[in-house]
C-alpha positions as CSV (number, residue, x, y, z in Angstrom):
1,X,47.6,129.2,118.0
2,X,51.2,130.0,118.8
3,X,52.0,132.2,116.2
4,X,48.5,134.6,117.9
5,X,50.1,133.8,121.4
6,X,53.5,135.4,119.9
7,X,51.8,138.1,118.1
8,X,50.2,139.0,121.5
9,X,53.4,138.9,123.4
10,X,54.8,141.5,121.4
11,X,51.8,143.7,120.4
12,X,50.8,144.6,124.4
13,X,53.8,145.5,125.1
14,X,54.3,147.2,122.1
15,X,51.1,149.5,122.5
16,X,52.0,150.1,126.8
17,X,55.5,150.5,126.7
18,X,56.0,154.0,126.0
19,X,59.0,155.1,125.4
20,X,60.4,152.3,124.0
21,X,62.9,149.0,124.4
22,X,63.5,150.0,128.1
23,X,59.9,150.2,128.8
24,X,59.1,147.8,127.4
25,X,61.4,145.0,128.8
26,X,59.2,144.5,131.6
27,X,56.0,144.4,129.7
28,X,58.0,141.2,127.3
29,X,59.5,139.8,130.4
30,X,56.0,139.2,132.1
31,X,54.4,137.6,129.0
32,X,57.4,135.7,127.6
33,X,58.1,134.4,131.4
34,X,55.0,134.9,133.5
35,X,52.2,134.9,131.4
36,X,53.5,131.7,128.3
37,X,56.7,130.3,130.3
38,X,57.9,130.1,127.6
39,X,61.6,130.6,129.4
40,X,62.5,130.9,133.0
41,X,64.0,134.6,134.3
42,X,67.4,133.4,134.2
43,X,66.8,132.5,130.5
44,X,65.9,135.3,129.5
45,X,68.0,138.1,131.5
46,X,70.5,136.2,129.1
47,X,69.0,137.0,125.6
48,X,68.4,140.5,126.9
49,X,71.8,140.7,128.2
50,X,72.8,139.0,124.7
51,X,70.7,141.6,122.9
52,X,72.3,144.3,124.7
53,X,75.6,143.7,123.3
54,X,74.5,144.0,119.6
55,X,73.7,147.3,117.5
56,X,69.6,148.5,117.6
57,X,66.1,148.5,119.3
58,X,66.7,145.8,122.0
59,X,62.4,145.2,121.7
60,X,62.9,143.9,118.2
61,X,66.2,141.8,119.1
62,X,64.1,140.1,121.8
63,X,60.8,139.5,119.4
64,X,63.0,138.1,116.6
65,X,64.9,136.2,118.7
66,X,62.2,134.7,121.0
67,X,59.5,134.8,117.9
68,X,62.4,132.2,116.1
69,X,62.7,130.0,119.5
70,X,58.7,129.8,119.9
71,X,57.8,129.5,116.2
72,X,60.8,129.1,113.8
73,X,61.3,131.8,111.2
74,X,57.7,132.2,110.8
75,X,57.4,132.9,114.8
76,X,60.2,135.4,114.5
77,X,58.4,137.6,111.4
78,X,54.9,137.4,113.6
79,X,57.3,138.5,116.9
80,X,59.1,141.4,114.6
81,X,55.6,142.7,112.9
82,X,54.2,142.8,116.6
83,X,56.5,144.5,118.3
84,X,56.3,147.4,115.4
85,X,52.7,147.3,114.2
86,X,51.8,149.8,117.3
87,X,53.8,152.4,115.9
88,X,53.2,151.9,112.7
89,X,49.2,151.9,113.7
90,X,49.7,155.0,115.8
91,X,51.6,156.7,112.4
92,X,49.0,156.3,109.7
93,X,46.5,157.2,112.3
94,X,48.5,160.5,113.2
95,X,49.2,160.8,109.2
96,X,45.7,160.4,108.2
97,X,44.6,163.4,110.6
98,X,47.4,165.6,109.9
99,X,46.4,165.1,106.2
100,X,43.3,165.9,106.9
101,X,43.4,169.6,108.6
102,X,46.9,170.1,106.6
103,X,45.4,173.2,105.3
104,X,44.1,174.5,109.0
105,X,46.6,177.3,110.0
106,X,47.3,175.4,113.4
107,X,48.9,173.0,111.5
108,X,50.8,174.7,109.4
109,X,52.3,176.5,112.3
110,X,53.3,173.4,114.1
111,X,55.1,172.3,110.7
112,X,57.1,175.7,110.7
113,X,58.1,175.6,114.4
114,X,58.8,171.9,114.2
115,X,62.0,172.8,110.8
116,X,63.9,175.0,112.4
117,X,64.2,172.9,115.8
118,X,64.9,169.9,113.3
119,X,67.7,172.0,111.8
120,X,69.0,173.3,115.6
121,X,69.0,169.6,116.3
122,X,71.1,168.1,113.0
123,X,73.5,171.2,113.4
124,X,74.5,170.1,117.1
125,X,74.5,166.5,116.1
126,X,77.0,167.6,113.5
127,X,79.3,169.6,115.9
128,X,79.3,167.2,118.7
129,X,80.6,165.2,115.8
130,X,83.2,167.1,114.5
131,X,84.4,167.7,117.9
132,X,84.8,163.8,118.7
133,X,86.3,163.7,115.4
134,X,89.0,166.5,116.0
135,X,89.5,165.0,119.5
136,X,89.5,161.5,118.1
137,X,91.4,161.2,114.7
138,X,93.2,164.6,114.8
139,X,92.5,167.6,113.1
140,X,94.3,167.5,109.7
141,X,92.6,164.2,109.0
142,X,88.6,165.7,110.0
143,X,88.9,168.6,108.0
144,X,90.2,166.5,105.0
145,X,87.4,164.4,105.6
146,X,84.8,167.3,106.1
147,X,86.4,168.7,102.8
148,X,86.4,165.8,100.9
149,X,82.8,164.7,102.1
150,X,81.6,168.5,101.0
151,X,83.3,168.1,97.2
152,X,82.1,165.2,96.5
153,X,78.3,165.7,98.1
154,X,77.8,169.7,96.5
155,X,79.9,169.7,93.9
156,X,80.4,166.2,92.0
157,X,77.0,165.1,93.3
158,X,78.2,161.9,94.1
159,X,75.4,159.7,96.0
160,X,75.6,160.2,100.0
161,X,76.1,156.2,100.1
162,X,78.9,156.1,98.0
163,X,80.6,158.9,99.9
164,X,80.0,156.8,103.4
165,X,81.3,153.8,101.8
166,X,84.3,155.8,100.0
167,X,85.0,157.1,104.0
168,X,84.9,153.7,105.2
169,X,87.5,152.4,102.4
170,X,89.6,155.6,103.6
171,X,89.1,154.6,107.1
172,X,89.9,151.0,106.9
173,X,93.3,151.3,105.0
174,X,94.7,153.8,107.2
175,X,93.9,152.4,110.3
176,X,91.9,155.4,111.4
């Protein structure tokens, strides 16, 4: 029964939230405090101030984190799966009917609108940065990164993981 009660508690707010963690916060907040108890306010303004602090979605820090408190390791999977399985749902519905009119020239046009904004949108990524990096670590040392990044992606056709990880190396011996 608690591992349905923790599937709940992340699933509605999962599929009413829109737009993601910080609409969704309220939505855990009422069934994790109002709606089980399972903890008071105080409680748990601290694992979401707690789950602020650390890197990702803050929705899944709170599921695996109040999933683990309510129902061990097993509570923490059922928490995760829940607060995911509305998008998921929602992308092999969306899948499944842009599969099915791929061939139906609306679609098609949507597909070669939606590239070129993609492309737009990595290219100002990648200024914005470059331009911390130049203000950040100096110029001399972002172009030799840029450069070196470029050689060893185009030309030597080294794996995009290894380059980060060779950056990293770079980065960590000299302090950078």
């Amino acid at each position: 029964m608690i591992y349905w009660q923790i599937f709940m508690a992340f699933f509605i707010p999962g599929i009413l939230g829109y737009g993601g963690g910080p609409a969704s916060i309220p939505l855990i907040e009422n069934e994790v405090v109002g709606n089980y108890g399972w903890m008071s306010r105080q409680e748990f303004s601290e694992v979401l101030a707690v789950g602020n602090s650390l890197p990702g979605p803050i929705a899944t820090k709170l599921a695996a984190y109040i999933g683990y408190t309510e129902g061990g390791v097993i509570g923490s999977l059922v928490a995760l799966f829940a607060s995911v399985a509305p998008s998921i749902i929602l992308m092999l519905v969306l899948m499944a009917v842009l599969l099915k009119y791929k061939d139906k020239p609306q679609v098609k046009n949507i597909s070669s609108i939606v590239r070129p904004i993609i492309a737009v949108l990595l290219g100002v990524m990648t200024y914005q940065f470059a331009k911390d990096s130049f203000i950040g670590l100096g110029p001399v040392y972002t172009i030799v990164l840029l450069i070196g990044s470029y050689l060893m992606l185009e030309k030597l056709k080294w794996h995009p993981a290894l380059v980060i990880v060779i950056a990293l190396a770079v980065g960590a011996v000299t302090g950078i």
